[in-house]
TORTI-192705 format. One line per 5 residues: their letters; for each residue x, y, z of N, C-alpha, C. Coordinates in Angstrom, 3 decimals, always signed. Example, Ala and Ser with C-alpha at 12.3 -4.5 7.8 and 13.67 -1.06 7.14 Angstrom:
REM residues 2
AS = +13.190:-5.690:+7.800:+12.300:-4.500:+7.800:+13.200:-3.300:+7.800 | +12.850:-2.250:+7.080:+13.670:-1.060:+7.140:+12.900:+0.030:+7.870
***
This chain:
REM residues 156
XXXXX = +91.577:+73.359:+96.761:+92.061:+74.481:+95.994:+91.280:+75.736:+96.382 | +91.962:+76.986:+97.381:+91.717:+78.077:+96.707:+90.566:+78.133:+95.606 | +89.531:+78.910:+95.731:+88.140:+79.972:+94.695:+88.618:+81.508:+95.456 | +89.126:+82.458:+94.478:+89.294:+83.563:+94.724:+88.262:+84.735:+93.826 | +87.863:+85.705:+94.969:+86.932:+86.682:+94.766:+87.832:+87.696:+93.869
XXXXX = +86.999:+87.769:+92.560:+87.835:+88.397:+91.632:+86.677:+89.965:+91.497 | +87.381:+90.627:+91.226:+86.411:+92.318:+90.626:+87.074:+92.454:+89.004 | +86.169:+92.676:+88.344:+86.091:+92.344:+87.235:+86.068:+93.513:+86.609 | +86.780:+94.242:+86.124:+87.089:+96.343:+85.690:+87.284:+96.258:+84.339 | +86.549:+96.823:+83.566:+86.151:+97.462:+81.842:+85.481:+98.088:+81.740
XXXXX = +85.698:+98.796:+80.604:+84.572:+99.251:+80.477:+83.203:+98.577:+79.682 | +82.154:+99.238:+79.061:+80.881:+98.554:+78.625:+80.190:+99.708:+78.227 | +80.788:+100.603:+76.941:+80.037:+101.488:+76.536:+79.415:+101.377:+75.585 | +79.723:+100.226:+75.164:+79.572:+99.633:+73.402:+79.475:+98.104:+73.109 | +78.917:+97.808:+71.995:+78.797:+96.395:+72.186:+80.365:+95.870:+71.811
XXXXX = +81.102:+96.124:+71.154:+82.383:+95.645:+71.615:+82.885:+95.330:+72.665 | +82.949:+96.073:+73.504:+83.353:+95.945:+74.986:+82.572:+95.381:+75.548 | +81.269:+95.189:+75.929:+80.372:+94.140:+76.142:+80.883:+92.762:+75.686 | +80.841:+92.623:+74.786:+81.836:+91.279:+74.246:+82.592:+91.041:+74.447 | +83.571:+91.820:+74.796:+85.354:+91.392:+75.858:+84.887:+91.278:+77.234
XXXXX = +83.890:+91.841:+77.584:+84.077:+91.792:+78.675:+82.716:+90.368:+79.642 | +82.273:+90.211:+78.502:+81.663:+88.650:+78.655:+82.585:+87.603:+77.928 | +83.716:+88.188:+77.184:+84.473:+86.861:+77.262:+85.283:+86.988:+78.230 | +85.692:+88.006:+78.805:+86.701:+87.595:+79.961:+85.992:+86.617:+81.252 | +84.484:+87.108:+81.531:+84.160:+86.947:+82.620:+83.752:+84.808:+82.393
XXXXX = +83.671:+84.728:+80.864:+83.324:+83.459:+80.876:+84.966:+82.630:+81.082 | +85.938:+83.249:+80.790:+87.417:+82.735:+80.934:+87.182:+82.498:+82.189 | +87.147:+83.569:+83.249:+87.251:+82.981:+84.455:+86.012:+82.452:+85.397 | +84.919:+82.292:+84.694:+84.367:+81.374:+85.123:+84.827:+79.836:+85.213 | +85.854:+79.958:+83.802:+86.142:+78.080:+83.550:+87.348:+78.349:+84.368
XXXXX = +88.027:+78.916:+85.062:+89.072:+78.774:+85.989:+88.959:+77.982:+87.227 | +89.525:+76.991:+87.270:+89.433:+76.744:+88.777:+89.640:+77.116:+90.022 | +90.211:+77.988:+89.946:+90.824:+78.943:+91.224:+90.209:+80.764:+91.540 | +88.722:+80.400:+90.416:+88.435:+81.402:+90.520:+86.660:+81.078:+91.223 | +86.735:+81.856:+92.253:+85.123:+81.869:+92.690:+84.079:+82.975:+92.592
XXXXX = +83.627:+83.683:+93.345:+82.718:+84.754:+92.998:+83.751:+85.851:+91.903 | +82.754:+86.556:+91.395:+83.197:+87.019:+90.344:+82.305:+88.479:+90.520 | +83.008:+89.519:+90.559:+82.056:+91.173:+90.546:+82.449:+91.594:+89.693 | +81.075:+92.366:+88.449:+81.429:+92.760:+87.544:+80.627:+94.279:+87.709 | +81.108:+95.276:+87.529:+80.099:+96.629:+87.427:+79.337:+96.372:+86.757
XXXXX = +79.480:+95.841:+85.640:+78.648:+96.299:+84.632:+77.675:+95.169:+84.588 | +77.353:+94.769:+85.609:+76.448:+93.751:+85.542:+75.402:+94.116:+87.246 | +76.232:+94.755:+87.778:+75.602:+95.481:+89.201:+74.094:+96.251:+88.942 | +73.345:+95.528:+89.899:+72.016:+96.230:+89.822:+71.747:+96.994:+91.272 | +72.382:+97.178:+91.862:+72.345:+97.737:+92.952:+71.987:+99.541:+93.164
XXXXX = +71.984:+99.978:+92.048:+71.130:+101.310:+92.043:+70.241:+101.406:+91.363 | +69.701:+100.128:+90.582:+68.585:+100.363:+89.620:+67.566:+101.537:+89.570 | +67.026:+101.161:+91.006:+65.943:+101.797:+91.623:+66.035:+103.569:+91.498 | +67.432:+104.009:+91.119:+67.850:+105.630:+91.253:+68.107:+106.030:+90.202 | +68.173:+107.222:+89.721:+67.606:+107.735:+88.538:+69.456:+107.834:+88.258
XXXXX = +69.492:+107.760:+86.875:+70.898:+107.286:+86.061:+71.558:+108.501:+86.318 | +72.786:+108.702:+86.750:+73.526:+109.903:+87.091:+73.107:+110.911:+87.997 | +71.938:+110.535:+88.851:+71.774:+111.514:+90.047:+72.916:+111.473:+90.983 | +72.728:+112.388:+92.310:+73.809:+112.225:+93.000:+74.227:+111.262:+93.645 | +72.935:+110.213:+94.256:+72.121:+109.349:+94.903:+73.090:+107.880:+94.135
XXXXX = +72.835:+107.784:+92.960:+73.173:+107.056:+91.860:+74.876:+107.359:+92.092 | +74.933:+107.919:+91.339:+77.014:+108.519:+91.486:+77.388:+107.734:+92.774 | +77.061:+107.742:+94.275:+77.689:+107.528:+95.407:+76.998:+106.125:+95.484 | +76.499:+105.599:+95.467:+75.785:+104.531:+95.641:+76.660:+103.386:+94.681 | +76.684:+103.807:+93.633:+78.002:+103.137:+92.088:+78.769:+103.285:+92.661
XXXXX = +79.497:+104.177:+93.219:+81.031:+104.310:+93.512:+81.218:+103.397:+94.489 | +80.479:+103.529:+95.711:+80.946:+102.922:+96.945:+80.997:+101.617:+97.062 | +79.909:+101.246:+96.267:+80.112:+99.554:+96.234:+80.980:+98.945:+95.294 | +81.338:+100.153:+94.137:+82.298:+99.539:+93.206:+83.966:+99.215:+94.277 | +84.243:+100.873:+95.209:+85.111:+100.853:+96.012:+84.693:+99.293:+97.167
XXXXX = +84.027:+99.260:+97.710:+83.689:+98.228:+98.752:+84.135:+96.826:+97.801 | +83.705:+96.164:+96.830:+84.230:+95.033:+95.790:+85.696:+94.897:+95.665 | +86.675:+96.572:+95.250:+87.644:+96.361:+95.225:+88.219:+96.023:+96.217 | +87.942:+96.487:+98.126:+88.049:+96.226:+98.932:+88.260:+94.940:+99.470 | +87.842:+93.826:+99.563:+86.812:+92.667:+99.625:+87.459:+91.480:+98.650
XXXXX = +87.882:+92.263:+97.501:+88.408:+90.957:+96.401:+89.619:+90.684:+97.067 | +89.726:+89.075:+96.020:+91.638:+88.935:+96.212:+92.438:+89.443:+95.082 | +91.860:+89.622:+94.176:+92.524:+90.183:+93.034:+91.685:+91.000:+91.598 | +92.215:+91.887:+91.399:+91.725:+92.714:+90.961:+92.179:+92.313:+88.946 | +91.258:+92.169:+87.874:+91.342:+91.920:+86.418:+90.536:+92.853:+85.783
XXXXX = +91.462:+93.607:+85.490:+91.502:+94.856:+84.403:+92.116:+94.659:+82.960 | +90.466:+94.994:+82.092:+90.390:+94.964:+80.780:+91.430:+96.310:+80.329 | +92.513:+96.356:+79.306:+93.033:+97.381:+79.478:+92.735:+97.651:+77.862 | +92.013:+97.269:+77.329:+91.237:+97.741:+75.434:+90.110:+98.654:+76.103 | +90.035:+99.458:+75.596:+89.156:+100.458:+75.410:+89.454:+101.315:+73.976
XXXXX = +90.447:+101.623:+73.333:+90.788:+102.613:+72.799:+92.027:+102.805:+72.247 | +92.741:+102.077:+71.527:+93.822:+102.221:+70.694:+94.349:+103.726:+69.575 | +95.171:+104.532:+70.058:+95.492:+105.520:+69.797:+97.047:+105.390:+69.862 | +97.341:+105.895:+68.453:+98.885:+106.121:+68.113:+99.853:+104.781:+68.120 | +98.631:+103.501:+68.241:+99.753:+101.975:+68.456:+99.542:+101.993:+70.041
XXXXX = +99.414:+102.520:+70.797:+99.209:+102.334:+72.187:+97.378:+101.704:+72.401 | +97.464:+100.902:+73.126:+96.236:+100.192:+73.928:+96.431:+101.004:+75.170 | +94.620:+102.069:+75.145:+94.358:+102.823:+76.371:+93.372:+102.346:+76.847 | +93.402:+102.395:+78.330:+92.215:+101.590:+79.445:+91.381:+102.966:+79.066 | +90.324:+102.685:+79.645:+89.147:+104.323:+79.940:+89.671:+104.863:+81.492
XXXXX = +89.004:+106.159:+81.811:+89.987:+106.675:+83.199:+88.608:+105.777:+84.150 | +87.639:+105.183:+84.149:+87.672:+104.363:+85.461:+88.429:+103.372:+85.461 | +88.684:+102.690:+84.232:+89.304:+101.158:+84.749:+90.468:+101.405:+85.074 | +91.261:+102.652:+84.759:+92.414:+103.398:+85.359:+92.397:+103.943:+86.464 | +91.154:+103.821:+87.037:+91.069:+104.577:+88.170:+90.715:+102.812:+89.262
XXXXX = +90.389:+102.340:+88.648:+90.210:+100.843:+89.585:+91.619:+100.125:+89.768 | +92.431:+100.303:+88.638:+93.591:+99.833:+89.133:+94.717:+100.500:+90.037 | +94.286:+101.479:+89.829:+95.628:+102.744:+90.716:+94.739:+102.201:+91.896 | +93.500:+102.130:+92.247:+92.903:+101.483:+93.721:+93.227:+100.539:+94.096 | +93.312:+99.719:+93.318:+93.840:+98.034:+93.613:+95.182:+98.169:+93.618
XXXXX = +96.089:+98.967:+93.416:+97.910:+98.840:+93.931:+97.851:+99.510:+94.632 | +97.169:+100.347:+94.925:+97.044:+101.253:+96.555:+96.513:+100.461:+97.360 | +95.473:+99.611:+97.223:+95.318:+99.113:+98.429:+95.803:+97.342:+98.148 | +97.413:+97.320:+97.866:+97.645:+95.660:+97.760:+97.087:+94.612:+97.517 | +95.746:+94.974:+96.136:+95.224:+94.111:+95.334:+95.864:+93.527:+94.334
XXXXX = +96.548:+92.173:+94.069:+96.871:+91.620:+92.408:+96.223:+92.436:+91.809 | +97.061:+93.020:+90.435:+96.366:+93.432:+89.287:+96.502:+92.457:+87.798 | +95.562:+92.029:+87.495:+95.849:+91.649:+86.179:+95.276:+92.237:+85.577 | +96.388:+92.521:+84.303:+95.584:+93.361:+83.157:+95.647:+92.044:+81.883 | +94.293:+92.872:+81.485:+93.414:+91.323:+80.187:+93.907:+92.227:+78.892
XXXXX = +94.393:+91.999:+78.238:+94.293:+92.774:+76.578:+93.556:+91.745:+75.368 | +92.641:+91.684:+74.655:+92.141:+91.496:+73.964:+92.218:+91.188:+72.291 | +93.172:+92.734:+72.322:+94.069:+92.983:+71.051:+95.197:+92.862:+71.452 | +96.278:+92.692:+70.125:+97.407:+92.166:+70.592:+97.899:+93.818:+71.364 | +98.437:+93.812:+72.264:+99.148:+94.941:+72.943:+100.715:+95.071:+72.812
XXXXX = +101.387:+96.214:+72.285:+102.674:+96.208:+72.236:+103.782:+97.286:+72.650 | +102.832:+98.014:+73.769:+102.819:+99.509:+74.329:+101.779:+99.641:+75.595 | +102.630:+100.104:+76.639:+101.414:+100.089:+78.052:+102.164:+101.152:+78.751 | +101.077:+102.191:+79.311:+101.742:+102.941:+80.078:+102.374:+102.729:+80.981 | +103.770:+103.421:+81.271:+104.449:+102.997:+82.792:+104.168:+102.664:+83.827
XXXXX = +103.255:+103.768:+84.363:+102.712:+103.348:+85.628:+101.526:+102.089:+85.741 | +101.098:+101.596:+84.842:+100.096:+100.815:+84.486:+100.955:+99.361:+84.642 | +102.010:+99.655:+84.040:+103.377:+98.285:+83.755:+104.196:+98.130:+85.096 | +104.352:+98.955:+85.313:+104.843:+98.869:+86.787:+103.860:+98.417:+87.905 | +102.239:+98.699:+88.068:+101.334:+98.592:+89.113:+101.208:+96.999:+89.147
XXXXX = +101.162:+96.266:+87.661:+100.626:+94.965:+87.689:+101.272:+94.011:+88.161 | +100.812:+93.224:+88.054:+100.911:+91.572:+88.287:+101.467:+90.799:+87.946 | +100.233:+90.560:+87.029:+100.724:+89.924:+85.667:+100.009:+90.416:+84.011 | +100.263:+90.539:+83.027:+99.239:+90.751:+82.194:+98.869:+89.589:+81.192 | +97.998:+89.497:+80.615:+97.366:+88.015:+80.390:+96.644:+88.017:+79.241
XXXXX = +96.687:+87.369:+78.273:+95.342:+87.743:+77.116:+94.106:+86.999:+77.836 | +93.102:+87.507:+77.306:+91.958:+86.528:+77.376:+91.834:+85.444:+77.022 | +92.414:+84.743:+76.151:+92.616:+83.145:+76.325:+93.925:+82.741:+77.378 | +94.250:+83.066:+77.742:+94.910:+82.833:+79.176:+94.438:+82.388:+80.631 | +93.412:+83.284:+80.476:+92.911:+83.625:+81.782:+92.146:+82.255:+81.894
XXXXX = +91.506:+81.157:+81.780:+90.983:+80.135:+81.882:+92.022:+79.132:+83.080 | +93.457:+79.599:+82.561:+94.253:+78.747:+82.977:+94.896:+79.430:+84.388 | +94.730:+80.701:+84.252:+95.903:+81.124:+85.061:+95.642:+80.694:+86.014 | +96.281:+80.717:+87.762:+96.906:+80.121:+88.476:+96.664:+81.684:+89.232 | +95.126:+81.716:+90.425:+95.071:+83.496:+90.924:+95.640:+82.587:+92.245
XXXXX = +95.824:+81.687:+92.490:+96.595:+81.331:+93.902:+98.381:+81.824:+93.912 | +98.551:+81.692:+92.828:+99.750:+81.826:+92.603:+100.611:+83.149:+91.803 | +99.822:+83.705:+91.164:+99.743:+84.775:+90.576:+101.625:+85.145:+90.142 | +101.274:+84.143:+89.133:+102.871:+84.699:+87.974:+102.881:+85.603:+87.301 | +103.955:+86.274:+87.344:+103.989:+87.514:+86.429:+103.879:+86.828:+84.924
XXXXX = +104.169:+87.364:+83.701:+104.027:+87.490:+82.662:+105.440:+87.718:+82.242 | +106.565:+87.317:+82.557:+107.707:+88.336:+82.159:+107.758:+88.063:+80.748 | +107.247:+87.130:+79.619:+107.698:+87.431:+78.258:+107.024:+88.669:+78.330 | +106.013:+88.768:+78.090:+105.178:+89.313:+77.824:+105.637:+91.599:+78.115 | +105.784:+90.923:+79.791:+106.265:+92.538:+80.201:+107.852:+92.828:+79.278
XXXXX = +108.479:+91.979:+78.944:+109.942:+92.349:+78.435:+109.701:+92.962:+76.570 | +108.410:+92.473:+76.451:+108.234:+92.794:+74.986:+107.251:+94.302:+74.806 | +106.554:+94.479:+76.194:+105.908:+95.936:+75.694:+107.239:+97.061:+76.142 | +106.824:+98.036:+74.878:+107.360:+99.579:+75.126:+106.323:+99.881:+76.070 | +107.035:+101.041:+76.587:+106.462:+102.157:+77.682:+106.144:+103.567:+77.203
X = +105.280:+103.945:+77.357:+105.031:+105.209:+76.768:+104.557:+106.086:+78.585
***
């Protein structure tokens, strides 16, 4: 069986999101079809540089870009921020997925809370979308869409 190199996109500004985003990463740890696993927010690779220098900024970016590069599929947390009944990603993990359908990465998007509204272009870029108890099971060799799932969100 297939172990596929997954990049792992949320945010982690808060201990909430810290918590989705260590339960996602433990979902696909118990996956079988899933092998290395890159998470930003677990990257120590600029430690050494002072937090938001310029040094820091390009150093984060490039290897975050180089991961997306490199993976087979790209799993994007899309909770950050619920406004008006809509579930909003933050603009990097929006900005990791518009990278990953530009450069012909699977996108899965993880929702956490129940989701019942996703932006267009977000609904259109993916994959499949998946709750976090899903993801244990899914199948990244094979990568099924979701169609209940896409036939039941509105588009905003």
């Amino acid at each position: 069986m297939r172990k596929n190199h997954i990049y792992l996109a949320g945010p982690f500004f808060n201990e909430q999101q810290c918590r989705i985003l260590d339960a996602v990463q433990e979902a696909l740890q118990k996956n079988a079809t899933v092998g290395e696993i890159f998470s930003p927010s677990k990257w120590q690779g600029a430690k050494d540089l002072a937090f938001g220098s310029t040094e820091w900024k390009q150093k984060t970016f490039l290897a975050d870009i180089r991961q997306i590069d490199r993976c087979d599929a790209v799993v994007a947390i899309a909770d950050y921020t619920v406004l008006e009944g809509e579930t909003l990603p933050d603009s990097g993990t929006t900005f990791e997925m518009g990278y990953a359908y530009a450069t012909n990465k699977p996108l899965i998007i993880v929702h956490a809370e129940d989701m019942n509204k996703l932006n267009l272009m977000l609904l259109e870029a993916q994959t499949s979308i998946q709750s976090i108890d899903t993801l244990a099971n899914y199948d990244f060799n094979t990568l099924h869409p979701n169609i209940e799932m896409e036939q039941k969100l509105e588009v905003f």
